[in-house]
C-alpha positions in Angstrom: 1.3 26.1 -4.1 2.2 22.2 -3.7 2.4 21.1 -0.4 4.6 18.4 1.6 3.1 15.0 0.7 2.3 12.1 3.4 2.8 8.7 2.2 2.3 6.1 4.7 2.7 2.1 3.7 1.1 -0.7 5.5 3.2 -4.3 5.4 0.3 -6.9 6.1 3.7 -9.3 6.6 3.5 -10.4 10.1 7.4 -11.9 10.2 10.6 -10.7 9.5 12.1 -11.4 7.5 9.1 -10.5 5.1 9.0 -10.4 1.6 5.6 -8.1 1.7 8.3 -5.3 4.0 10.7 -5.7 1.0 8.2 -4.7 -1.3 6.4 -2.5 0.4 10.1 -1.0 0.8 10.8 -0.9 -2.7 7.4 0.7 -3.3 8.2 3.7 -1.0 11.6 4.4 -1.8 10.1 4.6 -5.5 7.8 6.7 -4.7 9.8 8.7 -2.9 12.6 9.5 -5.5 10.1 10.2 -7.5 8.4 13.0 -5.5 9.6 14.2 -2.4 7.1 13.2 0.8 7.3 12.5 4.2 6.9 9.2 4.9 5.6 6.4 7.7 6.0 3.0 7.7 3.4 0.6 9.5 4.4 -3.1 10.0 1.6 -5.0 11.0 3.8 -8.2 12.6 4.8 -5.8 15.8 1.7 -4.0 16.1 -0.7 -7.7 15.9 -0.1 -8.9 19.6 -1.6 -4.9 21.0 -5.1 -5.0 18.4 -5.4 -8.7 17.5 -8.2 -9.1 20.3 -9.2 -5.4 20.5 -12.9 -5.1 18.9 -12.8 -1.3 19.5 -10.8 1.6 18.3 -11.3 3.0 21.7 -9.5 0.3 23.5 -6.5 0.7 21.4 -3.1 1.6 22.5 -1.1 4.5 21.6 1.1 3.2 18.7 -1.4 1.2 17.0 -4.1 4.5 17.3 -1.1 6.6 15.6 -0.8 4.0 13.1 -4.4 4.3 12.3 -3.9 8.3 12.5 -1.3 7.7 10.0 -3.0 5.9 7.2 -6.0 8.1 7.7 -4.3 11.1 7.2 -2.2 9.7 4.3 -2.1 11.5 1.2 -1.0 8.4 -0.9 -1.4 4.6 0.9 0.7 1.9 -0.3 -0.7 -1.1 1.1 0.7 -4.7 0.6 -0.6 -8.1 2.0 0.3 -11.9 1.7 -1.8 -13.8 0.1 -3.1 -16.9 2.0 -5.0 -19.6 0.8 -6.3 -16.8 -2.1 -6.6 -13.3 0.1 -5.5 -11.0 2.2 -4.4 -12.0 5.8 -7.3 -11.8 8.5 -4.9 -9.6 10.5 -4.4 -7.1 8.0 -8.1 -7.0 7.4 -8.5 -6.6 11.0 -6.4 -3.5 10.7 -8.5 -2.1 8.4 -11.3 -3.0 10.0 -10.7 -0.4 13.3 -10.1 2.3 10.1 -12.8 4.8 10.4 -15.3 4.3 7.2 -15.5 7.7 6.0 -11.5 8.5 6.5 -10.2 7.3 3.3 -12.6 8.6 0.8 -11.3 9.8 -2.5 -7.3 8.6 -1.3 -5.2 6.9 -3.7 -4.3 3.8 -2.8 -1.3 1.3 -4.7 -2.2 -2.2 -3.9 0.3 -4.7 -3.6 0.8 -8.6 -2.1 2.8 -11.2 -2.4 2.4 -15.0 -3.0 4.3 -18.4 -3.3 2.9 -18.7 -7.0 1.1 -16.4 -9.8 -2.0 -18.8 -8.9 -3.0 -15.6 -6.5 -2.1 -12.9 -8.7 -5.7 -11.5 -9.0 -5.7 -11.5 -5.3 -5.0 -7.5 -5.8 -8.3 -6.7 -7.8 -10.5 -9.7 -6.4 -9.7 -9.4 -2.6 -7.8 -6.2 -1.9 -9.4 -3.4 -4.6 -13.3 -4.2 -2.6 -11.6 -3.8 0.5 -10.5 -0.4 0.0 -13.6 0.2 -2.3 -15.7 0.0 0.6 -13.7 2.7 1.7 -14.4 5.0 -1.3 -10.5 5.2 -1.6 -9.1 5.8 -5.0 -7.2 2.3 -6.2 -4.5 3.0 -9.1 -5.3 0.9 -11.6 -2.0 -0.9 -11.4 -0.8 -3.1 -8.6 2.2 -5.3 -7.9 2.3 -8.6 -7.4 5.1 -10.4 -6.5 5.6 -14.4 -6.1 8.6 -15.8 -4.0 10.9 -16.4 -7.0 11.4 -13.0 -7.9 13.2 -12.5 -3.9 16.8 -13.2 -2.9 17.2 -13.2 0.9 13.9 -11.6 1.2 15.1 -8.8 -1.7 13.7 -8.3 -4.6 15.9 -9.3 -7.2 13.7 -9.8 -10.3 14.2 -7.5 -13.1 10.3 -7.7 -13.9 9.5 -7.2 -10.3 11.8 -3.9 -10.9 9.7 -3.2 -13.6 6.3 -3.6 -12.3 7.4 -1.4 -9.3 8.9 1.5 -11.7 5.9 1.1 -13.9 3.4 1.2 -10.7 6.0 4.6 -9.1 5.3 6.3 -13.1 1.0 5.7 -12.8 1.4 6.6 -9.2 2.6 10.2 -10.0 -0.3 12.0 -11.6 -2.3 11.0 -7.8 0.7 12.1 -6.2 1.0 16.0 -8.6 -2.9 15.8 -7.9 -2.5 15.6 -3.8 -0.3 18.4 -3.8 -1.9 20.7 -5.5 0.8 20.8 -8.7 -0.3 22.1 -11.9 -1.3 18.9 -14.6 0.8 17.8 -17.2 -1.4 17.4 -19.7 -0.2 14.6 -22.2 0.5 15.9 -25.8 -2.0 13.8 -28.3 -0.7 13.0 -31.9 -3.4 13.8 -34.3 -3.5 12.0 -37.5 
């Protein structure tokens, strides 16, 4: 019997308006009329003044422990991150950082960032894919990346953004069957 899936997002965007939260939004509600789940959203920007300084997970406040509680007990992690000088913020690193080790092994994970220019592109498997290797978390194979131009207002507005997301939601759902314990489509194979 399938149960309820938990997708929780992480937007490494530490302003508003943030073109990472717009993605990261997109992302979700993809994923979510694709598959019903409960979701969480975690903005890093709010959260950075309470664990910037914090070295320990035990000295932690409340909401930034349940945001670590929440992308622990994730069954699907969208994460998303500017890109900065060619990787990940040190904040959203830092984030991860007070992650326990062994609490993300075997998750899927959909990696995603943003950039003023395709020049950091291979951000996603250079920088972010280790990070959450380290973890033993399970990175899809596809990520989005998204450079300024393809935002209106901090929207996204690119058709080929569109498509990358919608493409990213489609690999996304055999993971997401997989978590809750649906029966596999297996894909027909032509024979010649």
């Amino acid at each position: 019997m399938a149960h309820k899936l938990k997708i929780t997002a992480v937007s490494g965007g530490l302003q508003r308006p943030s073109r990472t939260l717009a993605l990261v939004e997109e992302l979700l509600d993809g994923l979510t009329d694709a598959w019903p789940a409960e979701t969480r959203l975690v903005e890093l920007g709010p959260l950075v003044p309470k664990f910037g300084s914090v070295l320990q997970r035990d000295h932690l406040p409340a909401d930034v422990e349940r945001a670590l509680r929440d992308v622990e007990t994730a069954d699907l992690l969208v994460v998303a991150s500017p890109i900065y000088r060619g990787t990940y913020a040190g904040l959203f690193k830092h984030f991860f950082d007070l992650a326990h080790h062994e609490a993300l092994i075997d998750v899927p994970v959909l990696l995603a960032a943003t950039g003023g220019s395709d020049r950091h592109a291979l951000a996603i498997d250079h920088q972010l894919r280790p990070l959450f290797s380290f973890f033993q978390a399970h990175t899809l194979p596809i990520g989005v990346y998204a450079t300024d131009k393809e935002f209106e207002n901090h929207r996204v507005s690119g058709e080929a953004l569109r498509a990358r997301i919608a493409l990213a939601v489609e690999r996304a759902l055999p993971a997401l069957r997989q978590r809750a314990g649906a029966p596999h489509e297996v894909p027909s194979l032509a024979l010649a």
